[in-house]
N, C-alpha and C positions, 0 to 999 in steps of 0.2 A: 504494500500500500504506500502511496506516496502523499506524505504530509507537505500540504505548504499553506505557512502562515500569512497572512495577509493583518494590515497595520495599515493606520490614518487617522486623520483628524475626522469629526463628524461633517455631517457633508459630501463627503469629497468621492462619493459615489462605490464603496465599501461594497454595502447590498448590490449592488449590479457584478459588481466583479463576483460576490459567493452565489450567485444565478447561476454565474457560466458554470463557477464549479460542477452545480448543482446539476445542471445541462447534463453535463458531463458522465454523469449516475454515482459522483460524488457526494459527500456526507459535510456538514457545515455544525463546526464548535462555536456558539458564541460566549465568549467569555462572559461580557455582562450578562446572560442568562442563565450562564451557569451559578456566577457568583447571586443571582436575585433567588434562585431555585433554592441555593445553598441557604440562604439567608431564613428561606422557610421551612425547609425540612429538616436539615441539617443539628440536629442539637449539643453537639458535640460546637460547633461553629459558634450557634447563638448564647450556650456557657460561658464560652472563651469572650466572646463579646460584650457580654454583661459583668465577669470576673475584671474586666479590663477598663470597660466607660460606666459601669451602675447597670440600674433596672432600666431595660429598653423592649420590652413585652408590650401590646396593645392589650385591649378586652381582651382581643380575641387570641392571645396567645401566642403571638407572631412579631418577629423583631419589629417595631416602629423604626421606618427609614427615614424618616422627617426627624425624629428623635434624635435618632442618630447622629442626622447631618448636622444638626444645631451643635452637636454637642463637639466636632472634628473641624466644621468649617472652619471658623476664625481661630481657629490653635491649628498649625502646621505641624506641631510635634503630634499630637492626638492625631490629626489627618495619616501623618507616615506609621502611629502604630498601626491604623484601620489596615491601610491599604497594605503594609506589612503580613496583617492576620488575613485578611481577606484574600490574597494572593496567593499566598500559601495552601490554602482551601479551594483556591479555583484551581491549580497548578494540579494540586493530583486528583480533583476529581474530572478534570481535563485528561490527564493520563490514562483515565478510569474507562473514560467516552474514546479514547485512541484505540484503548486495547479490543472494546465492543465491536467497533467499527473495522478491523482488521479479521475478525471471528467472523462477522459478517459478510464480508469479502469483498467491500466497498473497494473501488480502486484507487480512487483520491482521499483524503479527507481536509477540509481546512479550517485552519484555528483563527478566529476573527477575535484580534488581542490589540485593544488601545497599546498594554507594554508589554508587545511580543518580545521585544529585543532583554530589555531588564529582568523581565519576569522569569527568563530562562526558557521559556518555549520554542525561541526560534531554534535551541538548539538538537528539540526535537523535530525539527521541520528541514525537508531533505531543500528546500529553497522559500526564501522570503519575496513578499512584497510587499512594499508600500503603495498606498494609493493619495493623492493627494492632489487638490486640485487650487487653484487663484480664490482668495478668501470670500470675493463679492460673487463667485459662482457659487462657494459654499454657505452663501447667508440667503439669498436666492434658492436653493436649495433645502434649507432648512426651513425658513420661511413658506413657503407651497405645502411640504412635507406633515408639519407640524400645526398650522394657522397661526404662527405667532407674529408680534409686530418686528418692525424694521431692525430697531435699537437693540430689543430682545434677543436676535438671534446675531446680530452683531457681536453681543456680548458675550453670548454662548459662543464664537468662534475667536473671541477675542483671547479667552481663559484659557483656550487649549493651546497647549505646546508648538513652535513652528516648523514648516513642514523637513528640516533638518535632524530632526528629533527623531521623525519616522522612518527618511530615508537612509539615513546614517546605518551601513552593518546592513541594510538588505539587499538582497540580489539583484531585484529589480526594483522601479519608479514604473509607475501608470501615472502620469500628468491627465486630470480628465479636465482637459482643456475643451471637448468635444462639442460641436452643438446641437446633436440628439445621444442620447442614450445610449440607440443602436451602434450608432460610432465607437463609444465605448466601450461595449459592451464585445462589441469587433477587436479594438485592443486586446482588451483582456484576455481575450480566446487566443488571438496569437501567442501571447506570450505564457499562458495556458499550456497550448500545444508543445512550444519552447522546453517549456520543464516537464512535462510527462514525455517527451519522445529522447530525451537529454541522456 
């Protein structure tokens, strides 16, 4: 099975590129799904989590993520234990969905990781990408996707990392400079075909 990671800013057209994967009769990890799945089921996780910021339980029994974030946002040392514990926790149960997916006899699988490169994943991945695209394409983008206002989704693209963060240590750049979809979605698959015929 051949693992490739894929990493970007939001925006910058991620989901179109794990399409092709998916085209493909490849399998798709998403990290942030993992770690929100983990955040519910997981109790071993939401322990560690409560032993480390307090009680973060709603009524109903389930981490409060709002809770949470009040309590991580404006403290950057609290932010890097979260993402410390939380990483950790996505990491092997990431490992968990690799090993499935190979049992399965999937032929691709890819890890869709804000920090492919830090988090150690890219090193289980036989090639990287980044995807990343010009910021006022990515808030255009966000904005359609989401309904939110101008300023809004500015500022959502303003917080994340620049696009050097991502491309730095991967194999390849997708620029979705493109002006349909289709077009990118045409890259992708090139560079797709590039590493599974590789």
């Amino acid at each position: 099975m051949t693992i490739i990671g894929i990493t970007g800013p939001t925006g910058a057209g991620k989901t179109t590129a794990l399409r092709e994967v998916e085209a493909l009769g490849g399998a798709v990890i998403d990290c942030d799904a993992v770690y929100h799945q983990l955040l519910e089921s997981d109790l071993a996780l939401q322990n560690k989590l409560e032993a480390e910021f307090g009680p973060l339980r709603g009524t109903d029994g389930v981490i409060d993520r709002k809770k949470l974030g009040a309590i991580v946002f404006g403290d950057p040392e609290k932010l890097e234990r979260l993402n410390a514990i939380a990483q950790t926790a996505t990491v092997d149960r990431t490992r968990q969905l690799l090993e499935e997916h190979r049992r399965a006899g999937r032929p691709v699988t890819a890890i869709d990781a804000i920090a492919l490169l830090e988090s150690g994943l890219g090193e289980l991945c036989h090639s990287t990408i980044a995807v990343v695209a010009p910021p006022e394409v990515r808030v255009k983008r966000i904005m359609a996707r989401e309904g939110i206002p101008e300023d809004y989704a500015w500022s959502r693209v303003r917080a994340q990392k620049g696009d050097d963060y991502f491309t730095q240590g991967c194999d390849f750049t997708l620029v979705n400079n493109c002006p349909t979809q289709e077009e990118f979605a045409s890259r992708t698959r090139a560079v797709l075909h590039k590493i599974l015929e590789g």
